[in-house]
N, C-alpha and C positions, 0 to 999 in steps of 0.2 A: 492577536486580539483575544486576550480572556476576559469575559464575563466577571465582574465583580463576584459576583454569586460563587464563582467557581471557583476562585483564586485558591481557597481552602477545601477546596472538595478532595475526597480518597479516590484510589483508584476504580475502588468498589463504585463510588459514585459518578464517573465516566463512564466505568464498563457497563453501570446503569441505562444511564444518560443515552448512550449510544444503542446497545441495543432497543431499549424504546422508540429510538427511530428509525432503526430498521424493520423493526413492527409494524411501528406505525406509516411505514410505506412513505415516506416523505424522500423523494428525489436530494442526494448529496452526495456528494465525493468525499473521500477519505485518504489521503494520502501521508503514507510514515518515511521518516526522514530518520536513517539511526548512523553507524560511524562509517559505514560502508557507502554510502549515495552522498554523504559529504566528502566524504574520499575521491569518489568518482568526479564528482563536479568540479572540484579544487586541484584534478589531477594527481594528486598524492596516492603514492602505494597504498594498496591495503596488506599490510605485515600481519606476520604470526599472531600479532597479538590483537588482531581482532578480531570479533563476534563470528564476524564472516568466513574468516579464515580456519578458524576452530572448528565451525560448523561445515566444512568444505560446500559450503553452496555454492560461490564459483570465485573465481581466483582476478587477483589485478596486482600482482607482484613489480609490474614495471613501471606503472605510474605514467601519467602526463596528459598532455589534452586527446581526447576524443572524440566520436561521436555521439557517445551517452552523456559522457559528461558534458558536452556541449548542449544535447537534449535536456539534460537535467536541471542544467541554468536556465535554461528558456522556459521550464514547468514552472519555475517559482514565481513567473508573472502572471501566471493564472489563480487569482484569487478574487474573493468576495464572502457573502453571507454561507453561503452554501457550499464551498470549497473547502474542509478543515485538515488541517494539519497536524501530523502527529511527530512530536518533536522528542528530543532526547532531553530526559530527567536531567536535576542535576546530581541527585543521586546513585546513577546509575550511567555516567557520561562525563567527559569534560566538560569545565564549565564553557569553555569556549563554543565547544560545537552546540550547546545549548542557546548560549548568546547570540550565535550565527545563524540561527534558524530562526529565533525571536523577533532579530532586526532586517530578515528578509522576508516574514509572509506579514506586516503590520497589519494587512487588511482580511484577516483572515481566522475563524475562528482556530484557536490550538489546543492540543490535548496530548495527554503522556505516548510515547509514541507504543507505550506497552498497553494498550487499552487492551488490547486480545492475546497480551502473552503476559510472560515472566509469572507475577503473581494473580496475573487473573486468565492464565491459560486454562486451569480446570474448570471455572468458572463459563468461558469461553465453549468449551467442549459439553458440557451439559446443557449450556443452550443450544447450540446447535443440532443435538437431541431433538428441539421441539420445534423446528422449523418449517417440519409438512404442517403437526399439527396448526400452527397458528397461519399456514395459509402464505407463508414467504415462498415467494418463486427464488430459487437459486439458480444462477448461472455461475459457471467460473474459467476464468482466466490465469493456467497454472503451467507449471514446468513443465515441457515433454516429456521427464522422466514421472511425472505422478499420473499418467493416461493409464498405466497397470493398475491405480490403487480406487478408479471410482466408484467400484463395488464394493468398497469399505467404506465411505461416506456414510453418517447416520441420517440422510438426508436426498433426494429426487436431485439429478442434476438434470435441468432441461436444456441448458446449451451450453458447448464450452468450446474452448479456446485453446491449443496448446503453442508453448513457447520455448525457446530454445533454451538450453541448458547454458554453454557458455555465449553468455547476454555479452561481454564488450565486445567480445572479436565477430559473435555474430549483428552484433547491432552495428558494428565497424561498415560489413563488407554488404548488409541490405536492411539498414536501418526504415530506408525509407517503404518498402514491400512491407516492412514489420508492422508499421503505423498503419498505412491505406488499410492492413488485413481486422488490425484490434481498431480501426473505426469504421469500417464495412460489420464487423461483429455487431459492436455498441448499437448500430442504425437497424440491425435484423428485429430485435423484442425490446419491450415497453414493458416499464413496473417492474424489474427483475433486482433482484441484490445479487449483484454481481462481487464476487469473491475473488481476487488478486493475489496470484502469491509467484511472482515474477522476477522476484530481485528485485536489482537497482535499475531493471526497466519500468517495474511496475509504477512509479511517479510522471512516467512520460506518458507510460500507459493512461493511466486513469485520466489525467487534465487533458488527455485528448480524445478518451473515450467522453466525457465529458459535455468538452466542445464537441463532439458530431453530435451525441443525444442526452439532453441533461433530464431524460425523462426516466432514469434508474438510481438507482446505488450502487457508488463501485468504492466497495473495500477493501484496502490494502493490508491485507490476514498476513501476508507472510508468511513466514514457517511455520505458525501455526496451526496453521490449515495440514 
């Protein structure tokens, strides 16, 4: 579901667009869908040659159904006004996995799934510069392995959340402790922008952080973060 208005906007103009809502404190979810979390749901390997792989964030060499990817499937029925999607260019994507995202969030706003990277990660990183100043509470929801790096943040974390590093085999063997713990989190504070950078958990994360308190923001930063 894009906005007439938007159809031709830059990226500049989303990365706008978005931050002004997280300013302006308005309760949304933000959830990014790239080749790696379409991999996962569809059961398909994720190969050398993708994003994921390159970037060694975490691995799924064998392919086939799981418990994330089954979790993944079931996130993309949570949709409405306030729910938006951030999907894969066609740019910068195949056109299929672009199509396939298109034709399963209909009710949903959608936006480049690069709103906070690629070309507007400097952009991204400057704002988050000014995030005491304008008064945004931060919380985040991030890899086990970035709990050494929160004293480099330019920015107060007041609650967070760590998650495991390898997301299928550990979402495999306590999938469901994962979920009760990230919507026991969501239900502790109010008003917060909550910053996601979990992998291809982080989609199950958010629509369910979501549904327990839709009274925050939770953005899916990804590596950016």
């Amino acid at each position: 579901m894009l906005n007439p208005e938007q159809q031709d906007w830059s990226l500049r103009q989303f990365f706008d667009h978005y931050t002004k809502m997280v300013e302006d404190k308005k309760p949304f979810a933000f959830v990014r869908w790239g080749d790696g979390e379409i991999a996962v749901a569809m059961g398909h390997p994720v190969g050398e040659q993708s994003l994921v792989n390159q970037n060694k964030e975490w691995v799924f060499k064998q392919g086939g159904q799981t418990k994330l990817g089954d979790a993944l499937r079931e996130s993309l029925t949570v949709q409405g006004p306030d729910v938006h999607y951030g999907i894969p260019c066609r740019c910068c994507a195949a056109q299929w996995e672009h199509e396939i995202m298109v034709n399963n969030v209909p009710n949903s706003p959608i936006a480049p799934n690069t709103v906070f990277g690629n070309a507007a990660y400097h952009w991204f990183i400057d704002w988050i510069k000014t995030l005491d100043k304008k008064g945004v509470t931060v919380s985040l929801v991030v890899n086990e392995l970035g709990e050494k790096n929160l004293d480099k943040y330019p920015f107060k974390v007041n609650r967070k959340c760590f998650v495991p590093s390898n997301c299928i085999q550990e979402f495999e063997e306590r999938g469901d402790r994962l979920i009760e713990g990230i919507e026991d989190f969501a239900k502790s504070f109010t008003g917060h922008f909550v910053m996601v950078a979990a992998g291809p958990m982080s989609e199950v994360f958010i629509t369910k952080m979501w549904a327990a308190n839709p009274n925050n923001i939770y953005f899916d930063v990804g590596s950016s973060l």
